[in-house]
Each structure stands twice: as C-alpha cells, then as structure tokens.
C-alpha positions in Angstrom: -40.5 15.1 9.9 -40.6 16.8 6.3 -38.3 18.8 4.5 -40.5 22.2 4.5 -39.8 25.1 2.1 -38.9 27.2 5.7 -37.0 24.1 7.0 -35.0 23.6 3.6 -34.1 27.5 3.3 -33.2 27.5 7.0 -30.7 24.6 6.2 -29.3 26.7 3.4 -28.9 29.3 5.4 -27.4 27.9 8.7 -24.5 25.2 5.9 -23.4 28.9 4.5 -22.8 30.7 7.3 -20.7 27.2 8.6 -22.1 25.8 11.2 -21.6 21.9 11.4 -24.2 19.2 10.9 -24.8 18.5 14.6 -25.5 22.3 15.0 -28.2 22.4 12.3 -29.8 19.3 13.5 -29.9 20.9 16.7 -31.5 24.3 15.7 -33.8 22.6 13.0 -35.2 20.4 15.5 -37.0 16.5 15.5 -33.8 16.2 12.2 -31.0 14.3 13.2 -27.4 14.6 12.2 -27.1 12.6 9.3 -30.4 13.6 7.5 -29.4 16.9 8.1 -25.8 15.4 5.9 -28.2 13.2 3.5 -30.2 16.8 2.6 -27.0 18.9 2.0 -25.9 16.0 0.1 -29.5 16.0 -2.4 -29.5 19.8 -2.5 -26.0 19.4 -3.8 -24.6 22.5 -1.6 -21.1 23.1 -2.0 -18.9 21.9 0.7 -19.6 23.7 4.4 -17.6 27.4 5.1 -15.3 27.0 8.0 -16.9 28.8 11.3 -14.6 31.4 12.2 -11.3 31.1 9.6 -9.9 32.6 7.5 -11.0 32.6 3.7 -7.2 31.5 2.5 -6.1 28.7 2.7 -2.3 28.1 4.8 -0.2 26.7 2.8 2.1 24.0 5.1 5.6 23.6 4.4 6.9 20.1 3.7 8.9 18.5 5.7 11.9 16.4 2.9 11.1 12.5 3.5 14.1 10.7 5.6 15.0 7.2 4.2 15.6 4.6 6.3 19.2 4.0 6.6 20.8 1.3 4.1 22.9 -1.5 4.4 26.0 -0.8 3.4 26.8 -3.3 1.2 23.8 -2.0 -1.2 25.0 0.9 -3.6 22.2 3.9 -4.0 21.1 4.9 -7.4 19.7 8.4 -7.8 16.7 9.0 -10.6 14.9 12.0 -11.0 11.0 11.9 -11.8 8.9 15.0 -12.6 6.2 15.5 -9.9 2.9 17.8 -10.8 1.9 19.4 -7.6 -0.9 22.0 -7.1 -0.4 25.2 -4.8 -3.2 27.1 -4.9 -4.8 27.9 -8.3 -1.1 27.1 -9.4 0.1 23.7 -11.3 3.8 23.3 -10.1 6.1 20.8 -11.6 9.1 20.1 -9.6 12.2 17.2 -9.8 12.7 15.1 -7.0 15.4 12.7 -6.5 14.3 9.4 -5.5 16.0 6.0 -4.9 15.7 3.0 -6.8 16.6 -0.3 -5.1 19.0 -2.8 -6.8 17.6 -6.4 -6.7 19.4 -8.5 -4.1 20.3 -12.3 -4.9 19.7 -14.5 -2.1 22.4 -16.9 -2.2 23.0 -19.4 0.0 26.3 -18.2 2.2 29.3 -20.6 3.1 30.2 -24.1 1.6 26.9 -25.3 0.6 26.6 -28.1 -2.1 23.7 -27.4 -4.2 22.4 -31.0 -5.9 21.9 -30.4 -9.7 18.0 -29.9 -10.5 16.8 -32.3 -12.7 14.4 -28.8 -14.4 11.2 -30.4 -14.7 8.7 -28.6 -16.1 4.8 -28.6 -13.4 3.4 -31.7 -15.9 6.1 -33.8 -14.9 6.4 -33.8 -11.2 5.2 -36.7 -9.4 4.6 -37.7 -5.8 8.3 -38.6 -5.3 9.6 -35.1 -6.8 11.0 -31.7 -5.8 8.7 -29.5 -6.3 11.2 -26.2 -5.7 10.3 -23.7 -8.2 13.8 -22.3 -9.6 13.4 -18.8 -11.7 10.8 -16.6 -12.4 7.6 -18.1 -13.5 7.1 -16.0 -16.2 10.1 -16.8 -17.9 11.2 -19.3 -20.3 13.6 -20.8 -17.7 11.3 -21.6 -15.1 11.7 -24.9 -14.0 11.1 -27.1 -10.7 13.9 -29.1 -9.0 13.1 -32.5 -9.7 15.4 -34.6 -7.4 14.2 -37.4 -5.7 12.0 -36.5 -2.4 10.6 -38.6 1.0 7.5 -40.1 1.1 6.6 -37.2 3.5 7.9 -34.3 1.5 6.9 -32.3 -1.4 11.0 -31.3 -1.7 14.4 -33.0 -1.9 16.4 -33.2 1.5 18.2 -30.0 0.5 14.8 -27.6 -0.1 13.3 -29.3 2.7 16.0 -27.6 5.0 15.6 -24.5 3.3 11.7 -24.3 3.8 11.8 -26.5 7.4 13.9 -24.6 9.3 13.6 -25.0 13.1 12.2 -21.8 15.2 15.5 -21.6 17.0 17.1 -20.7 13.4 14.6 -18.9 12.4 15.0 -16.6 15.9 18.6 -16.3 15.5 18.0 -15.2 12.0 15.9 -12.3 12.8 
C-alpha cells in the first residue's frame, strides 16, 4: 500500500477531527494501526484531539502525600523546598514541607565485646585476615578489621556471626 496524496489528506483529516489510530486504519483500508502511527509520526501532526471532550483541560486536585508512620524513637526534622509547578499556561511556585531522615547508627545492642580492629588498610589483608570493612570508604578512616580469621572464613569469629546468622535469627528478626 502507498501513501497517496487522497490517502495522506484523508489521514489529516480523520487525526484532526480525533479519531484513534485503529479507527483510521480501519476507514483508510489495507493500512494497519501502527503505519497509520509511523505516518502521523513523519507528517509531524500535533498530538490527536480528544473525540468528544471538552477543549479545557480539568484540572485534578491533589490529594497531600501521607507518610508512613515513624518510629518513635526517630525525631522528625521539617525543611521547606521551593517546588515550580505548572497549572495551565501558569508557572506556580509553592513551599512544601518535607522530611528529612536522621542517619541511624546500627549498634550492636546488649553486652557485646567488640575485639579491637587491627585497621588494615585492602593491600595488607591476607588469607588469615578480617576482611570487615569499618567506616565509609571514601573517607580517610576507612579501614578493614584485621584480626585473625579461620581457614574457612574471610572474617574473624566476631563478623562471622554478624554476617552468618542462622535463618531462625534472621526470622525472628524480621
């Protein structure tokens, strides 16, 4: 099938008046759906009126976003950002309120005995060390653990029972 003159000003006609790609396929004849899409597309015609609505636009009403509800042993800090919405042919700023979320320490809970890291730095592990990273990586004061490990561990008996724990724990713990 070609695109004819007739054919092409038909498909003009039939995209402005809103009827939907299936629809013109369907009058045009031996055209299916998507070259009817891949034409539009060439012809760069703007974007197909809606059969039967209205020429505005409704404008929806939006709903405030819930939070999920917070632990209460974590405070809430309030900040305010400036958000640039459009309505319309109108540019609206407005200030919303939003959270921020404190960083939480995960320390171990209850009389645990930590064993004093030996901070090695990544050249100097071996096969028989820790390799626990301690700290952020892109600081200064990253280090690894360095205590002595077994033969069939990459960490020392205490990180092993942090990253081994049985499945009943880990259960429990959820």
């Amino acid at each position: 099938m070609n695109w004819t003159d007739e054919r092409v000003e038909k498909l003009k006609k039939l995209w402005s008046e809103g009827l939907s790609a299936s629809q013109i396929a369907a009058q045009l004849g031996g055209v299916s759906r998507n070259a009817v899409i891949g034409k539009v597309h060439r012809l760069c015609l703007p974007g197909r009126a809606k059969a039967g609505g209205s020429t505005t636009t409704a404008t929806r009403t939006k709903r405030p976003a819930t939070s999920a509800p917070r632990a209460p042993n974590y405070a809430a800090r309030v900040a305010t950002r400036t958000v640039t919405r459009t309505t319309g042919a109108t540019v609206m700023k407005e200030e919303m309120e939003i959270d921020a979320v404190e960083d939480q320490n995960d320390a171990p809970v209850g009389n645990v005995v930590v064993p004093m890291s030996r901070r090695l730095a990544l050249t100097q592990l071996t096969d028989r060390t820790c390799k626990w990273p301690i700290g952020d990586p892109m600081k200064d004061e990253f280090h690894f653990c360095g205590n002595d490990s077994p033969d069939t561990s990459p960490y020392c008996t205490f990180h092993a029972k942090l990253a081994y724990q049985p499945s009943a724990e880990r259960r429990r713990a959820r």
